[in-house]
Backbone as a printed PyTorch tensor [residue, N CA C, xyz], in Angstrom:
tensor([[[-191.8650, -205.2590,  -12.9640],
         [-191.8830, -204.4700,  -11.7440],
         [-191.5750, -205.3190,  -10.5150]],

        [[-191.5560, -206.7050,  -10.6690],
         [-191.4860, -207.4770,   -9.4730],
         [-190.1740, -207.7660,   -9.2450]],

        [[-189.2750, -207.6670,  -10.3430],
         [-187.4310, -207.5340,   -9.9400],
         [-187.0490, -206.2950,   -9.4140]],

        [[-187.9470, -205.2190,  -10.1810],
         [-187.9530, -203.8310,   -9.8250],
         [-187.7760, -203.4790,   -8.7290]],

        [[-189.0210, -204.3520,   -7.6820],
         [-189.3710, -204.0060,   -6.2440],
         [-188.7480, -204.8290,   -5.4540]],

        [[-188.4750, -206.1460,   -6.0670],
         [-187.5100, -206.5170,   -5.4070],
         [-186.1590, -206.1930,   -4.8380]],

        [[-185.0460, -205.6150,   -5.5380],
         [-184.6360, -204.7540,   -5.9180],
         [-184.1410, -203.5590,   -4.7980]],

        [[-185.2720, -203.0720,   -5.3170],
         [-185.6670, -201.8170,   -3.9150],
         [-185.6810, -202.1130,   -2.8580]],

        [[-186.0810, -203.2410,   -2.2210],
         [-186.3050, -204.0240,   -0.7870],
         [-184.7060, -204.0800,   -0.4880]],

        [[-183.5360, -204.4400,   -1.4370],
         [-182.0980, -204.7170,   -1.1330],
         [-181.6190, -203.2350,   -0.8340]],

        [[-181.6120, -202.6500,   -1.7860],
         [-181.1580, -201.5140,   -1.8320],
         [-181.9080, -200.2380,   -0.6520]],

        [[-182.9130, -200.8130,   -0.0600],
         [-183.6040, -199.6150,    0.5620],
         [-182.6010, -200.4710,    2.4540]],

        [[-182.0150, -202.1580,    2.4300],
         [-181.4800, -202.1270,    3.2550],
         [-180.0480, -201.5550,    3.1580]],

        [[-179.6590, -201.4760,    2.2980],
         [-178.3990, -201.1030,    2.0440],
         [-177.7510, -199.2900,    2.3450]],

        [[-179.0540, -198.6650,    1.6380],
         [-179.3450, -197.6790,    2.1030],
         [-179.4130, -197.1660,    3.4650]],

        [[-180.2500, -198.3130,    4.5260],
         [-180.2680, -197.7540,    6.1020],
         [-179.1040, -198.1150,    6.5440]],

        [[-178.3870, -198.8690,    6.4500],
         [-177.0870, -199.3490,    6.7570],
         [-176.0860, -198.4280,    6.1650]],

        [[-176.1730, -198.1640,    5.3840],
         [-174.9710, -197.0630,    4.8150],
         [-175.3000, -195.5760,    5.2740]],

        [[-176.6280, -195.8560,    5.6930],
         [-176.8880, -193.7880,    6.0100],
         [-177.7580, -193.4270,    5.5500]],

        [[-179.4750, -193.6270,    5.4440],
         [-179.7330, -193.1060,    3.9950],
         [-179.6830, -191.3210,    4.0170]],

        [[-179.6000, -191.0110,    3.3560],
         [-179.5400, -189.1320,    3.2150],
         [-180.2160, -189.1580,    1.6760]],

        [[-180.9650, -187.7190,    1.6250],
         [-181.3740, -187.3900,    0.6370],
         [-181.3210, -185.7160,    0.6050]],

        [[-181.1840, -185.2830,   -0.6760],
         [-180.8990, -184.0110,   -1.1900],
         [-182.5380, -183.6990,   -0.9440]],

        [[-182.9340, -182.2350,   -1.1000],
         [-183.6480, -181.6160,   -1.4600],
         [-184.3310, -182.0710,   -3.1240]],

        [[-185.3130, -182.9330,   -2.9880],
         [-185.5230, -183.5450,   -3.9770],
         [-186.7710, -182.5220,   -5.1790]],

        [[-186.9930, -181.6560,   -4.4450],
         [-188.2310, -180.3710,   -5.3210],
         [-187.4030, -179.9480,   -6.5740]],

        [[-185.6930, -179.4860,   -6.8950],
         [-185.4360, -179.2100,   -7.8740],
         [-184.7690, -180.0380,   -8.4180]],

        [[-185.1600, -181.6120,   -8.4530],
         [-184.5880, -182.3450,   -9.0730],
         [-185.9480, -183.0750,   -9.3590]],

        [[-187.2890, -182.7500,   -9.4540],
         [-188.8580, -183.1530,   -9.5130],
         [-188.7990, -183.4410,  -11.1830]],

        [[-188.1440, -182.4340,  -12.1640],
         [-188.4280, -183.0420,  -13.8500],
         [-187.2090, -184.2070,  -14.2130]],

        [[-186.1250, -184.6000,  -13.0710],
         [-185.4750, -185.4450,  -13.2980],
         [-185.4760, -186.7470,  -12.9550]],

        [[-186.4500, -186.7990,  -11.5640],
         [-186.8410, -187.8100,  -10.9980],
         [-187.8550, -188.2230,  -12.5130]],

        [[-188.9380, -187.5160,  -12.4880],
         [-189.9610, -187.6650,  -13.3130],
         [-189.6820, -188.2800,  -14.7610]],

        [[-188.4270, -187.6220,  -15.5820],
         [-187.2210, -188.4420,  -16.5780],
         [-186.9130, -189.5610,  -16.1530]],

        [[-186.3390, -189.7240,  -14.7640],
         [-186.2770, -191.3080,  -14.0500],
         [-187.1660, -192.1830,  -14.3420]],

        [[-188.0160, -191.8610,  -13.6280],
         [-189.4270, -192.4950,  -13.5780],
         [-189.3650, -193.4730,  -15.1630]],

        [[-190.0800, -192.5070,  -16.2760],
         [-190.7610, -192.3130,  -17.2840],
         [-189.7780, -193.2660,  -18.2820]],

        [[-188.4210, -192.6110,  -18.2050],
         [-187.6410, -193.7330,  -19.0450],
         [-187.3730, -194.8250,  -19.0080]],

        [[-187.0640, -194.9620,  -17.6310],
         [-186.6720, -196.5130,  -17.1670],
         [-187.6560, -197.4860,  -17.0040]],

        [[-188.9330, -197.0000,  -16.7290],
         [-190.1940, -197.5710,  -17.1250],
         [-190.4400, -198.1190,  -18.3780]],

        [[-190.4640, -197.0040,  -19.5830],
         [-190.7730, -197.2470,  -20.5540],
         [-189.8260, -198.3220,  -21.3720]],

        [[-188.4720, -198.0130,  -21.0290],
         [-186.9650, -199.0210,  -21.7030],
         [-187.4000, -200.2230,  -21.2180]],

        [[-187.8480, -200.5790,  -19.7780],
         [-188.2070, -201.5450,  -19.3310],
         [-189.7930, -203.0180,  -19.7620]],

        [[-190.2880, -201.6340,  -20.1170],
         [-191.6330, -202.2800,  -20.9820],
         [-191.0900, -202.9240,  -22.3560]],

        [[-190.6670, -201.6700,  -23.2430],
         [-190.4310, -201.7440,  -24.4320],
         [-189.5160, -203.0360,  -24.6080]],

        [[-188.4410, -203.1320,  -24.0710],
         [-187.4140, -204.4490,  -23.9610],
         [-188.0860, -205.9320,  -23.5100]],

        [[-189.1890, -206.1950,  -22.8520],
         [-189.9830, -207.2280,  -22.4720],
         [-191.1950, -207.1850,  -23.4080]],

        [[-191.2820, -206.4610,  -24.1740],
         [-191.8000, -206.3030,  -26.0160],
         [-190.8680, -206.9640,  -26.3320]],

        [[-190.2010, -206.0730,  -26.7920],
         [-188.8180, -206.9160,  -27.5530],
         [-188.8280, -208.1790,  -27.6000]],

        [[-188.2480, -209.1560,  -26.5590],
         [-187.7980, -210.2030,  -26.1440],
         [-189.1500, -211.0350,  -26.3040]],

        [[-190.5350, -210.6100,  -25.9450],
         [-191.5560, -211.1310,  -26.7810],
         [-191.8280, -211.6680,  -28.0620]],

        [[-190.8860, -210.7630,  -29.4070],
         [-191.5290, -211.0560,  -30.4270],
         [-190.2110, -211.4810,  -30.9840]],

        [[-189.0620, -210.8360,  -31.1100],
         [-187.8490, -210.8080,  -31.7020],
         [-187.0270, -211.9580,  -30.5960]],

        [[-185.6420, -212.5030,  -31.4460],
         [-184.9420, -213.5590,  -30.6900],
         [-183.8130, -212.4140,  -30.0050]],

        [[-183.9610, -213.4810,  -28.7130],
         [-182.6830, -212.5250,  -27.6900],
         [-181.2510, -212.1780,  -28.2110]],

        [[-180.8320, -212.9210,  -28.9890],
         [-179.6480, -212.5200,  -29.4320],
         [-179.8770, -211.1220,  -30.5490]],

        [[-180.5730, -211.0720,  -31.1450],
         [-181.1070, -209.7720,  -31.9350],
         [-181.4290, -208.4560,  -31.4410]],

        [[-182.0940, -208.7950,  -30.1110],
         [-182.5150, -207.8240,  -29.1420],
         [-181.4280, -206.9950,  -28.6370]],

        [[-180.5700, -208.3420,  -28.1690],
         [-179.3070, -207.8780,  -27.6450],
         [-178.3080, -207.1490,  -27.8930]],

        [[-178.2640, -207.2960,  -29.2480],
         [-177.4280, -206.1160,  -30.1840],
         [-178.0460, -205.0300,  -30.7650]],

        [[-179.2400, -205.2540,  -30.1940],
         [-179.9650, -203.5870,  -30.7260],
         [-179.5610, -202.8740,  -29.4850]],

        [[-179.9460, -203.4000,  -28.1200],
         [-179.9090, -203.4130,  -26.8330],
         [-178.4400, -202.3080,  -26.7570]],

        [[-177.5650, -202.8430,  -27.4200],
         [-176.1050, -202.2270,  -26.8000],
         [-175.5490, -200.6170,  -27.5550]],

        [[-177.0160, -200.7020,  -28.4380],
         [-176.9060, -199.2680,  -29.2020],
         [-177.3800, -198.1050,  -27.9060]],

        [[-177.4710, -198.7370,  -26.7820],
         [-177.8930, -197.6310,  -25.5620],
         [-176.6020, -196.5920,  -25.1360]],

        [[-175.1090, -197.3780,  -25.4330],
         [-173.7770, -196.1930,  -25.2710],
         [-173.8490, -195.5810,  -26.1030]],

        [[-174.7270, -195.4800,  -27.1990],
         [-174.3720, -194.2470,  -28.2130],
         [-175.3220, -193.3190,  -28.0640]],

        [[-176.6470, -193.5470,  -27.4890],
         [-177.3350, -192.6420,  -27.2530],
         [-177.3800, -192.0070,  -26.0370]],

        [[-176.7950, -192.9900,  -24.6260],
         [-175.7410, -191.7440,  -23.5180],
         [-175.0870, -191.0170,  -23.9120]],

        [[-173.9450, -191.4360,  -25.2930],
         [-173.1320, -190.1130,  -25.0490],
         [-173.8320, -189.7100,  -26.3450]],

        [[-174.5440, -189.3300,  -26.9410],
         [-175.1300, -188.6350,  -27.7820],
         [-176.4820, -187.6600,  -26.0520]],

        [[-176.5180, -188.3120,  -25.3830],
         [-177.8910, -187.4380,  -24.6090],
         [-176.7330, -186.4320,  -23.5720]],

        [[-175.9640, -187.5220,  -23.5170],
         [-174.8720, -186.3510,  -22.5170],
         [-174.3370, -185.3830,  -22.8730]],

        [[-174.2760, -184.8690,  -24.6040],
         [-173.4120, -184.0190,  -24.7680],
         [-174.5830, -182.8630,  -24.8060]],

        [[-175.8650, -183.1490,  -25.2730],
         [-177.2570, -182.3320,  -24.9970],
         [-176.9100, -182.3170,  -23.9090]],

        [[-177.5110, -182.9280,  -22.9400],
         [-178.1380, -182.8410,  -21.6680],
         [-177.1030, -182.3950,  -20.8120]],

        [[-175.9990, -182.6080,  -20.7810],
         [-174.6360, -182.1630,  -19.3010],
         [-173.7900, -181.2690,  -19.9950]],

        [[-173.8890, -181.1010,  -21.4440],
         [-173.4190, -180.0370,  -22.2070],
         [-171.4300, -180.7620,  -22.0640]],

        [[-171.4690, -182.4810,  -22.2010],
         [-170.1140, -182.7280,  -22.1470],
         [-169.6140, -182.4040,  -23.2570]],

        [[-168.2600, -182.7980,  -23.3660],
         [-167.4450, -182.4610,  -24.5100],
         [-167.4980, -183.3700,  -25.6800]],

        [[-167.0370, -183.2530,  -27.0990],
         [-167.1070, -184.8290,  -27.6430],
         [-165.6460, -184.4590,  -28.3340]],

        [[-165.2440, -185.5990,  -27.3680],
         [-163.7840, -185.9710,  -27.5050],
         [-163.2580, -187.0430,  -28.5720]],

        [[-162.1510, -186.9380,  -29.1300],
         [-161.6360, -188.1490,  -30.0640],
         [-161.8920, -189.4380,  -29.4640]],

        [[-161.4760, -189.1780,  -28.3720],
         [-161.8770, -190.5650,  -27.8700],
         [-163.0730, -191.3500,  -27.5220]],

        [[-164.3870, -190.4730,  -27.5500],
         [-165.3220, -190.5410,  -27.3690],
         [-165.6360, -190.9940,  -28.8220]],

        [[-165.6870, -190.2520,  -29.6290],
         [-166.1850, -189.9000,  -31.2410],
         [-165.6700, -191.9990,  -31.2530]],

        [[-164.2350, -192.2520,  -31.2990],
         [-163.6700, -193.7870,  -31.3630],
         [-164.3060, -194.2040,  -30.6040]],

        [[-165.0530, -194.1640,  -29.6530],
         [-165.5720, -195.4200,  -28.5180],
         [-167.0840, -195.5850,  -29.7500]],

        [[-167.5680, -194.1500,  -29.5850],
         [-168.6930, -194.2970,  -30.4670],
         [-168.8530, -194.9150,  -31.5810]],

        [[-167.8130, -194.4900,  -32.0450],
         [-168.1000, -195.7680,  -33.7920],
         [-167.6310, -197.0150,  -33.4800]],

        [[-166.9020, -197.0230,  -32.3250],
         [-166.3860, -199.0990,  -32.1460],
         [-167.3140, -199.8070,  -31.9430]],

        [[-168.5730, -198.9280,  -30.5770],
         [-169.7610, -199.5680,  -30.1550],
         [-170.9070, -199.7090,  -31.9870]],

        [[-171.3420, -198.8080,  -32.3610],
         [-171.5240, -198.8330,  -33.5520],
         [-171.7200, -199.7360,  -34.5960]],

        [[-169.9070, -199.9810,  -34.9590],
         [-169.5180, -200.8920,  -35.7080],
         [-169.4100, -201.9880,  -35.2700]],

        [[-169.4390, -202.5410,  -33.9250],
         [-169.8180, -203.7070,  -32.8810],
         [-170.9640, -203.8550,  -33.6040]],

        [[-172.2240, -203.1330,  -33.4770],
         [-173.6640, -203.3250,  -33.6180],
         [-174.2110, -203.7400,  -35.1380]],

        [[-173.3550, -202.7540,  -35.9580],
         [-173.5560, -203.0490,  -37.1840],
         [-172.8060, -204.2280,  -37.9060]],

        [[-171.6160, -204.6050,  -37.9350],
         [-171.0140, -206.0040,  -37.9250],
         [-171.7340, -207.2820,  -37.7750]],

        [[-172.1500, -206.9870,  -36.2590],
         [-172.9170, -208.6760,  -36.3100],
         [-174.6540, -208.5890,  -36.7940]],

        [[-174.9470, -207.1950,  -36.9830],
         [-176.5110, -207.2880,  -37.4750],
         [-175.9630, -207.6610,  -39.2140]],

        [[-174.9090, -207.2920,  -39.2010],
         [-174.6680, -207.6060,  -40.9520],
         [-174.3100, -209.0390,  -41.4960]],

        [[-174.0420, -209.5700,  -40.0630],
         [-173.3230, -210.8910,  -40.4000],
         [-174.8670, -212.2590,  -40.0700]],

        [[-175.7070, -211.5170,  -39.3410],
         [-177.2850, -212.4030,  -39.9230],
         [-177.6330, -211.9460,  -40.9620]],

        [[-177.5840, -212.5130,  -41.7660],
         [-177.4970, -212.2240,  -43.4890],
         [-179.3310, -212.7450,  -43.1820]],

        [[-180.2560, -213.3380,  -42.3420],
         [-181.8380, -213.4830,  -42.4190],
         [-182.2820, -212.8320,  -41.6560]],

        [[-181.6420, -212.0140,  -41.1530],
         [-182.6220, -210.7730,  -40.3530],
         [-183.1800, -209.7090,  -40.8960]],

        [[-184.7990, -209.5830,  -40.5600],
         [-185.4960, -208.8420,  -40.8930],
         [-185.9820, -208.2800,  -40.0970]],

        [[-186.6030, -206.6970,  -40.0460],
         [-186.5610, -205.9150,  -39.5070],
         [-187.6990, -206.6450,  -38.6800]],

        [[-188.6290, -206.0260,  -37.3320],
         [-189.8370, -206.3280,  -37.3210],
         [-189.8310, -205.4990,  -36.0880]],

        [[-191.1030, -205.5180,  -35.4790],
         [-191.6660, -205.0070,  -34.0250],
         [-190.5760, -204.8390,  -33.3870]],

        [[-190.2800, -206.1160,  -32.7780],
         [-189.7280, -206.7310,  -31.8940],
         [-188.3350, -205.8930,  -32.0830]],

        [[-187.6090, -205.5290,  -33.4100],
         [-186.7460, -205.1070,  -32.8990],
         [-186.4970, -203.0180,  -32.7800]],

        [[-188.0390, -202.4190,  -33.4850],
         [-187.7840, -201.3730,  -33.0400],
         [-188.4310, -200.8750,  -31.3020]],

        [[-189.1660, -202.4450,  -30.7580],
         [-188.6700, -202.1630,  -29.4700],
         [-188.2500, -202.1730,  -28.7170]],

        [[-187.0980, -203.1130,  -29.2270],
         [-185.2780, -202.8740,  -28.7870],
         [-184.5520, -202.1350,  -29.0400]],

        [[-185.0100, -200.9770,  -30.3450],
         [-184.1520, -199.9980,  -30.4640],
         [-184.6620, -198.9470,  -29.3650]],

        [[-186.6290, -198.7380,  -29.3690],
         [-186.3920, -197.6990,  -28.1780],
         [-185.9560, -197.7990,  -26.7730]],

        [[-186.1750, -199.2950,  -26.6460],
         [-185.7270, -199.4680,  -25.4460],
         [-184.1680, -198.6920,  -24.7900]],

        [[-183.8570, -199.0130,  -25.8840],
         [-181.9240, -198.3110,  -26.1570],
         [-181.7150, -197.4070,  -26.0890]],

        [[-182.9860, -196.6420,  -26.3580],
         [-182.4010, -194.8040,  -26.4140],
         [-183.0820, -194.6160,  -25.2160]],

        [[-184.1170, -195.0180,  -24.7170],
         [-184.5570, -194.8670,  -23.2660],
         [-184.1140, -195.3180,  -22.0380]],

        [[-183.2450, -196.3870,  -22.2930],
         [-181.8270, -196.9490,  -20.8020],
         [-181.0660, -195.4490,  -21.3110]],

        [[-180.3770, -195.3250,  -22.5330],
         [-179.5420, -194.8630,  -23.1190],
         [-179.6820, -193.0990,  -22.2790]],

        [[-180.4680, -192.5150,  -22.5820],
         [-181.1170, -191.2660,  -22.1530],
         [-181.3800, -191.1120,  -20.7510]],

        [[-181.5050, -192.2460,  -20.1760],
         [-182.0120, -192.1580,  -18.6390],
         [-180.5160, -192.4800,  -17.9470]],

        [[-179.4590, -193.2720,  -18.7300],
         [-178.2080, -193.5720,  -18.0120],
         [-177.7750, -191.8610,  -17.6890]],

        [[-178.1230, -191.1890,  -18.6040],
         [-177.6010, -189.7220,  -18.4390],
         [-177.8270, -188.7600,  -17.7490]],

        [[-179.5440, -189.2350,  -17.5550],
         [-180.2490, -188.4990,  -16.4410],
         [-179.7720, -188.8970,  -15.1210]],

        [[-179.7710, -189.9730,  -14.7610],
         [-178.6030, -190.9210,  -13.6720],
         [-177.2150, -190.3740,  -13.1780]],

        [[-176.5790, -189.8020,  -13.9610],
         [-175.2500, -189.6330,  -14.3420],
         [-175.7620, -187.8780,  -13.3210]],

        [[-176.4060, -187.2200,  -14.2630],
         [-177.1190, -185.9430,  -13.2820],
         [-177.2420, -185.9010,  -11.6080]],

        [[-178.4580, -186.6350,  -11.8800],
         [-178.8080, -187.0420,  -10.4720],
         [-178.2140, -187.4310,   -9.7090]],

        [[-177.6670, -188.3470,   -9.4840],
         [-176.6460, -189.2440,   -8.6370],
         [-175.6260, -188.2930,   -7.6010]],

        [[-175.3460, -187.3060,   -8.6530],
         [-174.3180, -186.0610,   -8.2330],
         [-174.8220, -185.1450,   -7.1440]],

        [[-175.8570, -185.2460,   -7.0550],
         [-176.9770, -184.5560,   -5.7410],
         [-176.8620, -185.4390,   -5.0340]],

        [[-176.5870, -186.9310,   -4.4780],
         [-177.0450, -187.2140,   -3.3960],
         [-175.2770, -187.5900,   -2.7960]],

        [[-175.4600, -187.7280,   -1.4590],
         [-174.2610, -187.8640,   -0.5340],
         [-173.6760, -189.1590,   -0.6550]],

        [[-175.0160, -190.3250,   -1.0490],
         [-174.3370, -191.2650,   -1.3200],
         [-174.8890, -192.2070,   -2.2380]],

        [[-174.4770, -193.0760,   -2.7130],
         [-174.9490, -193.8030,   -4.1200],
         [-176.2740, -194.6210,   -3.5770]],

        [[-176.2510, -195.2620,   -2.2610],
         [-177.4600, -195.9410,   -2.0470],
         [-178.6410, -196.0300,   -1.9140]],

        [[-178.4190, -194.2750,   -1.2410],
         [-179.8620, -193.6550,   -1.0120],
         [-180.5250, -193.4020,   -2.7540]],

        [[-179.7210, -193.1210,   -3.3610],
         [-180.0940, -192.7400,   -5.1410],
         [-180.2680, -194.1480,   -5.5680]],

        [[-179.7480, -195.0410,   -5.0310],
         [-180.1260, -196.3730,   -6.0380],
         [-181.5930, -197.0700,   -5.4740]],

        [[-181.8860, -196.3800,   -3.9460],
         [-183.5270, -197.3220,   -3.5370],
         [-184.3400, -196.3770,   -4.3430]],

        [[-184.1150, -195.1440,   -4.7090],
         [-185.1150, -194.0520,   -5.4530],
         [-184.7760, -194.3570,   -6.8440]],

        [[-183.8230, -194.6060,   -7.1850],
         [-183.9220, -194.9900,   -9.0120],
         [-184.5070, -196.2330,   -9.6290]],

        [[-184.5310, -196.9570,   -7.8580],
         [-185.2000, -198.9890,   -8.3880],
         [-186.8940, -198.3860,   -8.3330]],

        [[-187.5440, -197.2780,   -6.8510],
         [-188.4370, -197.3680,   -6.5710],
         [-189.4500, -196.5100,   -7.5370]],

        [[-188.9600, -195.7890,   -8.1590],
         [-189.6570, -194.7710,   -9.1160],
         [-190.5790, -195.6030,  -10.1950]],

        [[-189.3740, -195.8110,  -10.9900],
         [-189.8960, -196.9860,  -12.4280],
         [-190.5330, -197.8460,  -11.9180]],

        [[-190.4880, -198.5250,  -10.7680],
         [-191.2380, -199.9220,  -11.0310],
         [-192.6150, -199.4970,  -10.3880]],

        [[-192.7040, -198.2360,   -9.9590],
         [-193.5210, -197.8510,   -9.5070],
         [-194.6460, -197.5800,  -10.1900]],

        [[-193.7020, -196.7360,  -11.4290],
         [-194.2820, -196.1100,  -12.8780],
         [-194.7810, -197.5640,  -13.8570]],

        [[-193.9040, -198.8140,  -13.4410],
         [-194.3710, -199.6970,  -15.0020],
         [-195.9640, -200.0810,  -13.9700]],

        [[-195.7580, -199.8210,  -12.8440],
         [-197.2360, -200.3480,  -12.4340],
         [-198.3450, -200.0810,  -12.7950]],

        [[-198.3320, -198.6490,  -12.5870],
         [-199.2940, -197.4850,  -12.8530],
         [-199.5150, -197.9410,  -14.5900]],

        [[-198.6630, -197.9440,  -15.3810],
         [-198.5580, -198.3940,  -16.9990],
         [-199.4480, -199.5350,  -17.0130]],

        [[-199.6530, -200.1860,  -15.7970],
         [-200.4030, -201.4630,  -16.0970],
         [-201.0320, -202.2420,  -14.8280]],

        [[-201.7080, -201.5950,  -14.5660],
         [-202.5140, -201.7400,  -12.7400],
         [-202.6420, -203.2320,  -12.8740]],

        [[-203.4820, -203.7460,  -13.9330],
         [-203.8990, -205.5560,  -13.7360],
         [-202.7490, -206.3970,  -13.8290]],

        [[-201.6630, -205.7990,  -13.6860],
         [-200.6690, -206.6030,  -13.5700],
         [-200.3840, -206.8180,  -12.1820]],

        [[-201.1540, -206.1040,  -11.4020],
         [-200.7270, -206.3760,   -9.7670],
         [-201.0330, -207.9940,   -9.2640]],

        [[-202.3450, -208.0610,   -9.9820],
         [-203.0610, -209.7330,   -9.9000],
         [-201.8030, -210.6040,  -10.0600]],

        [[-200.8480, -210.6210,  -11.1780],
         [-200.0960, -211.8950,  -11.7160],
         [-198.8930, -211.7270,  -10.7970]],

        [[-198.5690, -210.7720,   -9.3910],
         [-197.3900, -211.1320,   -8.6260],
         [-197.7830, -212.6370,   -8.3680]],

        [[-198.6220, -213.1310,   -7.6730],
         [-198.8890, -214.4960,   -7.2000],
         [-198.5210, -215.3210,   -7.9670]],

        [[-198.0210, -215.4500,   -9.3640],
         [-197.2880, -216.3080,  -10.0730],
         [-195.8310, -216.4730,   -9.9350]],

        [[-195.3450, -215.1170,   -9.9100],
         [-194.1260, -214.5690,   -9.4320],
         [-193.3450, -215.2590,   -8.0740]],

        [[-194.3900, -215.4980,   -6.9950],
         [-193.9400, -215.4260,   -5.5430],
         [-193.7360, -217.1330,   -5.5530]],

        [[-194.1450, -218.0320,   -6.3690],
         [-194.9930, -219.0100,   -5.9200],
         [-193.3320, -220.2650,   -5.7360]],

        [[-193.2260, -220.5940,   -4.9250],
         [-191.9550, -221.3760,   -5.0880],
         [-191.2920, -222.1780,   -6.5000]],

        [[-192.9080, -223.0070,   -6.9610],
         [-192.8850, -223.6830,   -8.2010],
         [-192.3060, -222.9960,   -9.8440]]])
């Protein structure tokens, strides 16, 4: 949450400088709340991940998140699924499956099914994003509300984590 809010501090100047404007945000309340909730949770789950499992492992679970955008987009925005889509989908895929096949000592563990949810939860929330974004006038004002939500939410997920910013800040 402390890159999170950091983050937000850039983007909330970027925002007054560019204009900030905001839509009528009451019928976009279960999408913010999707905001919130996913990007939170992808965000937890992936700093699991990277906890138990090695980063390069993570990382290729990590990139299974384009298949579950356009698998949430064709639910959720009711897009089309195009040949070309269907080919992007199995390249990313077969990207993923290739090099998990080519660590011939990888074994499954924690660590990496919480890199897989992490994946469907960037993955699912890129889509909700993709929604949202389209309501506001301009990208900046949507990017200080998409940094400020989640990191807002991983807080709340974990109040005694407010204590350990002071490690965070410390020059050393």
């Amino acid at each position: 949450f402390v890159f999170g809010l950091s983050v937000t501090a850039v983007m909330l100047v970027w925002a007054l400088i560019d204009g900030f404007s905001s839509p009528d945000l009451l019928p976009l309340i279960p999408n913010l709340i999707l905001l919130s909730l996913f990007y939170a949770l992808a965000n937890i789950f992936l700093f699991k991940a990277f906890k138990i499992a090695e980063a390069s492992e993570v990382s290729i679970l990590l990139a299974s998140s384009t298949i579950w955008s356009v698998l949430s987009a064709i639910i959720m925005l009711g897009e089309k699924l195009t040949v070309v889509k269907i080919v992007a989908t199995l390249l990313v895929f077969s990207g993923v499956a290739l090099v998990d096949y080519s660590k011939s000592k990888w074994s499954l563990n924690r660590g990496h099914l919480f890199a897989l949810l992490s994946a469907i939860f960037f993955g699912v929330a890129f889509t909700n994003d993709a929604f949202i974004v389209g309501k506001f006038n301009n990208v900046s004002s949507y990017m200080f509300i998409a940094f400020l939500l989640p990191s807002l939410t991983v807080i709340l997920f974990d109040l005694k984590s407010i204590g350990q910013v002071r490690h965070f800040i410390q020059p050393k």
